[in-house]
KEPA-850871 format. One record per residue: x, y, z of N, C-alpha, C, O, CB in turn. Coordinates in steps of 0.1 Angstrom, whole numbers, padded with zeros to 4 digits, always signed. Glycine has a CB too. Layout:
XYZXYZXYZXYZXYZ ...
***
This chain:
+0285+0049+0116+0281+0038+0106+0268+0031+0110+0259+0027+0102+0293+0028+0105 +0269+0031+0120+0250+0020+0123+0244+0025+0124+0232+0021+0122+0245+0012+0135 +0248+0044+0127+0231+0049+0128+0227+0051+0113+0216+0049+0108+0229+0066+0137 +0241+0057+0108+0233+0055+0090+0226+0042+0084+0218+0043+0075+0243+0057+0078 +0228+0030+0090+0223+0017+0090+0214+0021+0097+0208+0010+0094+0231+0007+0095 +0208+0025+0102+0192+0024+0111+0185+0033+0104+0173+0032+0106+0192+0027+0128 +0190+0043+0096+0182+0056+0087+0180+0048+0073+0170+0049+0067+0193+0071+0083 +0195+0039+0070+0187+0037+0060+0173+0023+0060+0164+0022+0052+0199+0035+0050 +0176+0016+0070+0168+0005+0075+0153+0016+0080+0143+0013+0073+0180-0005+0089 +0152+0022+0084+0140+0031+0090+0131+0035+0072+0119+0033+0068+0148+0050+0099 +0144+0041+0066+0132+0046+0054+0131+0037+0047+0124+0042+0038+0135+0058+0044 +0134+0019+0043+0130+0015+0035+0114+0012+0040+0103+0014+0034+0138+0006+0031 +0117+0007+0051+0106+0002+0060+0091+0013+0056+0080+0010+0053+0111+0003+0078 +0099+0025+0058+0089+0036+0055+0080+0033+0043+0067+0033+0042+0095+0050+0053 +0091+0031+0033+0091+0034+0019+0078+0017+0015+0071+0015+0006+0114+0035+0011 +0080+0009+0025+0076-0001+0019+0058-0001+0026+0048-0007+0022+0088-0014+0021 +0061+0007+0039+0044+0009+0042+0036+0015+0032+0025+0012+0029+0041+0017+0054 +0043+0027+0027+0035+0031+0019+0031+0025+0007+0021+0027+0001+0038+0040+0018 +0040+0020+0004+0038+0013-0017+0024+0002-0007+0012+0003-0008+0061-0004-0030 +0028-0006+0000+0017-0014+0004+0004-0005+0006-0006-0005-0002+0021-0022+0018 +0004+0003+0017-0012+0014+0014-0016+0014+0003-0027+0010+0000-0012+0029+0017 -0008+0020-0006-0015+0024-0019-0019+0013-0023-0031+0013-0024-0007+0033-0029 -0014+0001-0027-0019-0013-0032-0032-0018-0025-0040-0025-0030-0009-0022-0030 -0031-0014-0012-0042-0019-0006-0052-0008-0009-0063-0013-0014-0040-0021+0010 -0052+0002-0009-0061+0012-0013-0069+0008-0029-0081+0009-0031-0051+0025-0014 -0061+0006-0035-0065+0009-0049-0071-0008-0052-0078-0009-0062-0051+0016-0061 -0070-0018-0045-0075-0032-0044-0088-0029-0036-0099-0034-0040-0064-0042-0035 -0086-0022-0027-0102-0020-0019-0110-0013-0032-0121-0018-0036-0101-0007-0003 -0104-0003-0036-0119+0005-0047-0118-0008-0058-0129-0011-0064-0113+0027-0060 -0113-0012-0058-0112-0024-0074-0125-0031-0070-0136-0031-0077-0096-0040-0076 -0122-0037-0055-0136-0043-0049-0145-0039-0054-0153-0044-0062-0139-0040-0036 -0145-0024-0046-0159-0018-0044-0162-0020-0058-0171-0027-0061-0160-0001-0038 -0156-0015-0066-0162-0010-0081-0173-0020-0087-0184-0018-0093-0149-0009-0092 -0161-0037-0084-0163-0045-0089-0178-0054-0084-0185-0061-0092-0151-0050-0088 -0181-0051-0071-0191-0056-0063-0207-0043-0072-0216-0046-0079-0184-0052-0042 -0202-0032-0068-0211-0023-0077-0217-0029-0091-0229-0030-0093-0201-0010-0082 -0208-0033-0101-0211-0038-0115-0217-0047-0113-0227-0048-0120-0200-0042-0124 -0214-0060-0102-0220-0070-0105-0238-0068-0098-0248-0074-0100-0210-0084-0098 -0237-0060-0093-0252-0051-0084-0260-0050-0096-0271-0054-0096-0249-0033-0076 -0254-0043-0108-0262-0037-0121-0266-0050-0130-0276-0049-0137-0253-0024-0131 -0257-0062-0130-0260-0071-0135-0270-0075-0131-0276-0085-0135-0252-0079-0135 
***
C-alpha cells in the first residue's frame, strides 16, 4: 500500500515538473518575442 503511495506521490511530482517547464518555456519565448517587438518600435 505505501509503495503505491510513493508511485503515485513520485508521478505527480513528475507530472507537475513538467507542466511547470513548459510554462516556463513558453513565458521565456513570450519574453523574448516581446523584448524583439519593442526593439522594432
Amino acid at each position: 500500500m505505501s509503495s503505491k503511495k510513493a508511485m503515485k506521490q513520485a508521478q505527480k511530482q513528475a507530472y507537475a515538473k513538467h507542466r511547470s517547464n513548459i510554462t516556463n518555456s513558453r513565458f521565456t519565448t513570450k519574453k523574448k518575442n516581446f523584448t524583439k517587438n519593442k526593439k522594432k518600435i
